[in-house]
C-alpha positions in Angstrom: -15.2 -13.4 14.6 -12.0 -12.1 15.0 -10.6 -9.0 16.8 -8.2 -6.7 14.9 -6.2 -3.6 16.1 -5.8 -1.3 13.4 -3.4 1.7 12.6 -3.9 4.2 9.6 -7.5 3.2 9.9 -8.4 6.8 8.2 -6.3 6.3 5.3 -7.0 5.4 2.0 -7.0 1.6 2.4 -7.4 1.7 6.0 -10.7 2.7 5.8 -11.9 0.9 3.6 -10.5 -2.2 5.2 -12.5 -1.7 8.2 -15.8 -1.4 6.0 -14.6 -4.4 4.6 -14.1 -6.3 8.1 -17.0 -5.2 10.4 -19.0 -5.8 7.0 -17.7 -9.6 7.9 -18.8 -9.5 11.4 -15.1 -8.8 12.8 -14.4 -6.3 15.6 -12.0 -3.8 15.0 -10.5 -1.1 17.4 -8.8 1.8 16.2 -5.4 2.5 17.1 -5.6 7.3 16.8 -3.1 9.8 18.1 -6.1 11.5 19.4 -8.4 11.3 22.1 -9.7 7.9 22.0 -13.0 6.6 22.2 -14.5 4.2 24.5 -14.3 0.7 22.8 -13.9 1.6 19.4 -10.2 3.5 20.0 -6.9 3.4 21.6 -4.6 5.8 22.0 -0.9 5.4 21.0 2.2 7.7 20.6 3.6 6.3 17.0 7.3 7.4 18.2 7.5 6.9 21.2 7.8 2.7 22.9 4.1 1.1 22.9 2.9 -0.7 25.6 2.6 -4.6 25.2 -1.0 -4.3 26.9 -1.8 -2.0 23.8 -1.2 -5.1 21.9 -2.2 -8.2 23.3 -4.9 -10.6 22.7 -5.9 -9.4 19.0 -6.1 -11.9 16.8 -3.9 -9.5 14.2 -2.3 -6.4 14.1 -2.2 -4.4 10.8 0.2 -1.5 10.9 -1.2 0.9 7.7 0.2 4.7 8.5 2.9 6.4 7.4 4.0 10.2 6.1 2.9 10.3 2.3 6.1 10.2 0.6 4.7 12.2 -2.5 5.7 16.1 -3.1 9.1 18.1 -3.0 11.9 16.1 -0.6 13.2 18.0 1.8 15.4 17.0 4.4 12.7 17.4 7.3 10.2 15.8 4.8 12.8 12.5 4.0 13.2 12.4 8.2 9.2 12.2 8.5 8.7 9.9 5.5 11.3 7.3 7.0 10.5 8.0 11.2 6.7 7.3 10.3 7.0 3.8 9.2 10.7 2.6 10.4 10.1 3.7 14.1 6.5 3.3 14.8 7.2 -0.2 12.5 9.7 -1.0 15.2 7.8 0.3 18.2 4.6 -1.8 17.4 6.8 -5.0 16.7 9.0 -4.9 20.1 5.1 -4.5 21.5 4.2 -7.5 20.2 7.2 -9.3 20.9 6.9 -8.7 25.1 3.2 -9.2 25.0 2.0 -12.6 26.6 -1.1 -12.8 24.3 0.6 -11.8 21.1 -1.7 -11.6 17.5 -1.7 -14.6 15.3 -0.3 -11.9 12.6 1.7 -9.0 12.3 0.7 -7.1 8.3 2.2 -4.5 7.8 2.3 -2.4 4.6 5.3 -1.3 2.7 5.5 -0.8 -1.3 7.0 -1.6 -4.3 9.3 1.7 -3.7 11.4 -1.5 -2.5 12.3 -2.2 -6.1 13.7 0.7 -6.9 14.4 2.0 -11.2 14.3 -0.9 -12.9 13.4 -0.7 -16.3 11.5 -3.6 -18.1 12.7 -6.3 -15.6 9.9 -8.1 -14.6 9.8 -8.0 -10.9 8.5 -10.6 -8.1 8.2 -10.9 -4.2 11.8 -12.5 -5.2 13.6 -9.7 -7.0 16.5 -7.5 -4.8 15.5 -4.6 -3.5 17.1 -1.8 -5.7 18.9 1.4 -5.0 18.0 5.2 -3.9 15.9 6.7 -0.9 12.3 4.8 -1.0 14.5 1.4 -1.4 16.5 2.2 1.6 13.3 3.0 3.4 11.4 -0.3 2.4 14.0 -2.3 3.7 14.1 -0.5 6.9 10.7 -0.7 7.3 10.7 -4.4 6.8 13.2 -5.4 8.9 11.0 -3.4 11.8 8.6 -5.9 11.5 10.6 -8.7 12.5 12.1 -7.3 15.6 12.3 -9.3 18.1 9.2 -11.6 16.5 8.7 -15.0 17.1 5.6 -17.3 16.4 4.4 -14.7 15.0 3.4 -14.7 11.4 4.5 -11.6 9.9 3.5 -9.9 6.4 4.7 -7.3 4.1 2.1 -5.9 1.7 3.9 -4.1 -1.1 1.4 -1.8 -2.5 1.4 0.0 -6.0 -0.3 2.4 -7.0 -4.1 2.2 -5.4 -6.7 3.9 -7.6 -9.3 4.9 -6.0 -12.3 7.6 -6.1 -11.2 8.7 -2.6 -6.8 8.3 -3.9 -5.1 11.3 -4.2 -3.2 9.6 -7.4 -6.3 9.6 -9.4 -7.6 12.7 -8.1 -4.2 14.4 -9.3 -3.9 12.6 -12.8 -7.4 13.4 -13.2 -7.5 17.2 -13.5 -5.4 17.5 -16.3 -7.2 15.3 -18.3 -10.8 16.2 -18.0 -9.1 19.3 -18.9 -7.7 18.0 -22.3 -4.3 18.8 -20.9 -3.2 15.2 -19.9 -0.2 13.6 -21.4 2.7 11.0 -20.9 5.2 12.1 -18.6 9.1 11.8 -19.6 9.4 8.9 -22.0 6.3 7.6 -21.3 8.6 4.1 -21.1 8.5 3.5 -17.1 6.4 0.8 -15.9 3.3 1.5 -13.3 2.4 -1.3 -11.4 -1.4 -0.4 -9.6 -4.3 -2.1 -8.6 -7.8 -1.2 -7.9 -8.7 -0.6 -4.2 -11.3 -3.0 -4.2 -9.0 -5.7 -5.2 -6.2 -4.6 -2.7 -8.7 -4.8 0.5 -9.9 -7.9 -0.9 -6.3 -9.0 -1.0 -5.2 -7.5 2.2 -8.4 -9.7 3.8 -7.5 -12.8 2.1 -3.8 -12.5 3.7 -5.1 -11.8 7.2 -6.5 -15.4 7.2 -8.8 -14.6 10.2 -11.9 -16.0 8.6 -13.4 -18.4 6.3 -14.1 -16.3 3.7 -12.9 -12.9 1.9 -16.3 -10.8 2.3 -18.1 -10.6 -0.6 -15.8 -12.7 -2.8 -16.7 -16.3 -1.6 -12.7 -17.5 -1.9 -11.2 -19.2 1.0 -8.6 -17.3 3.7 -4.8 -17.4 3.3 -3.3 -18.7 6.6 0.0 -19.6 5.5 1.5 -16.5 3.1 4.1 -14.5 4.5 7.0 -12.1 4.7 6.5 -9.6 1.6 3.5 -9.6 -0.9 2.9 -7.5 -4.2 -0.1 -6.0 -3.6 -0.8 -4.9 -7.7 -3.0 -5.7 -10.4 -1.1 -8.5 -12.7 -1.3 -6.8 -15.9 1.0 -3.1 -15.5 1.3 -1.0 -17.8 3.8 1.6 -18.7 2.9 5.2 -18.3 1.9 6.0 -21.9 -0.3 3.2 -21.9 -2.0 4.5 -18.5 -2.0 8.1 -20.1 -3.6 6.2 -23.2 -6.3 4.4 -21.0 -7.1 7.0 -19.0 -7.7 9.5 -21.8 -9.9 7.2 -23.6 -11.8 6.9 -20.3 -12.7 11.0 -19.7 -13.1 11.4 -23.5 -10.2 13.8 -24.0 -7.0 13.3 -25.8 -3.3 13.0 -24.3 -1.3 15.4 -25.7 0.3 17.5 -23.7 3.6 15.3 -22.3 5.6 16.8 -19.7 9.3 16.0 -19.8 11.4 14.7 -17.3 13.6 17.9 -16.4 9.6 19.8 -15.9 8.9 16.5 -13.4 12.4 16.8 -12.0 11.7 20.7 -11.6 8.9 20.7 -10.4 9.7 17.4 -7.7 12.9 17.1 -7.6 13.6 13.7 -6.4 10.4 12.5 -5.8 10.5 12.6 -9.3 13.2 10.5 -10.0 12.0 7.8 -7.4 8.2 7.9 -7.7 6.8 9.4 -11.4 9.6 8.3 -13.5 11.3 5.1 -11.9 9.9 2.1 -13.5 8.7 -0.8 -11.6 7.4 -3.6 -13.9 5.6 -5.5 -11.0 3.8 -8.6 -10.5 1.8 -10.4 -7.8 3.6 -13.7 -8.4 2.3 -15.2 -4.0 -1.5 -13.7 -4.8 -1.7 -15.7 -8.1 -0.2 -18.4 -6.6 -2.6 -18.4 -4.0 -5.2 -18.6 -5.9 -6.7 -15.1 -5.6 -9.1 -13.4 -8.2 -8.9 -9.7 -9.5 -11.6 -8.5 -10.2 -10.1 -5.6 -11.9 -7.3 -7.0 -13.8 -7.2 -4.7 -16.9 -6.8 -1.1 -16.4 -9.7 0.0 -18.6 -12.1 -1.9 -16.7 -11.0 -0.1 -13.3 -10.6 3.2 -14.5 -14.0 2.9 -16.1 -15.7 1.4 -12.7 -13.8 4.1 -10.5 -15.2 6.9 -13.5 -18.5 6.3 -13.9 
């Protein structure tokens, strides 16, 4: 059994990461900006410098929250998006670097923002970051992780897009469509790299490495992957083919496409970044590793996640 301190452990993934764990006999503790409580919870300030007792003698530390970067970008809301995960990143790290009992590993997430626009290129945990706000951020928010680390193995997860009954992105795409008002949006041609959230817990336990076994999925821990890891599904699609699939899956058809300037309009340059860049990614490490999606086509997850 293994003892895990958690942040985001209310989030999308984060919560279903510590189903995931305690269902495989680990203890986790909680790190909340609230009241804390007794043995389940401590409390940390995100921004301000963590304690190293906070930190010390887990046997990992995975750092989950963060500001959701989608909606209109503001100044204030760029400044929140970029503090959230840069300085608590940074804060957490310099924790662990001072501490005398210091975790095993340091995973941390990030995303595939890193990548940036770029068009059809197929993408890997080896491709340059690319160019623009969320690229910027990502590499900031990287390079927190390794301050000051040493013996410490530290990961990156780059997540995609996470469907999930629970994930604001399918809740959003969804209401359109069962509505018969769905469509592509701008060209339709930008790639979307996502994975199912099943698969990306079962990923994210397989990376910890704290354990024989990924629970549920009988495949053997990962103690030796590091530094950044695509956390998608290794078949993405482009948006027109997600608009396609997910049509077909509610029964309705898709054709009602929103163009770019409407996106642009409407998001301004969340637009740009997020809805309309085009990240064709791939999990090249997970594959390598050996590690089995269970979702691996889109129709399959959508239909799971829909039924």
């Amino acid at each position: 059994m293994a003892k895990v301190l958690i942040s985001g452990a209310s989030g999308l993934i984060g919560s279903a990461l510590v189903l995931a764990l305690e269902a495989d006999g680990h203890e986790i503790i909680r790190l909340t900006r609230g009241p804390a409580r007794p043995a389940k919870e401590l409390h940390w300030e995100p921004m301000r410098e963590v304690s190293p007792a906070l930190v010390s003698g887990f046997d990992a530390v995975i750092h989950l929250s963060g500001e959701n970067v989608a909606g209109r970008w503001t100044a204030e809301k760029k400044r929140k998006i970029r503090e959230s995960r840069v300085v608590s990143t940074r804060n957490l790290a310099w924790a662990i670097a001072k501490t005398e009992r210091p975790p095993r590993a340091f995973v941390c997430a990030s995303a595939i923002g890193y990548y940036g626009n770029r068009g059809d290129e197929v993408l890997t945990e080896d491709s340059a970051s690319g160019a623009g706000f969320l690229p910027e951020v990502c590499r900031e928010w990287e390079a927190a992780t390794h301050v000051g680390m040493a013996g410490v193995r530290v990961v990156n997860l780059r997540f995609g897009i996470v469907l999930s009954r629970q994930g604001a992105a399918l809740k959003e795409m969804l209401r359109p469509f069962r509505s018969g008002l769905g469509g592509r949006v701008g060209s339709g041609r930008q790639w979307w790299s996502w994975i199912h959230v099943e698969d990306a817990v079962a990923a994210v336990v397989q990376v910890l490495g704290i354990g024989s076994e990924v629970a549920g999925r009988g495949r053997p821990a990962l103690h030796n992957l590091f530094g950044p890891v695509n956390i998608v599904a290794p078949n993405p699609v482009t948006n027109a083919e997600f608009t396609r699939v997910l049509a077909a899956a509610v029964k309705r058809p898709a054709l009602f496409a929103v163009p770019a300037f409407a996106a642009k309009l409407a998001f301004g340059e969340f637009a740009e970044e997020g809805i309309l860049a085009s990240a064709r990614v791939m999990p090249k490490k997970l594959e390598e590793s050996g590690f089995e999606f269970r979702y691996a086509d889109l129709g399959t997850a959508l239909q799971e996640l829909l039924r």
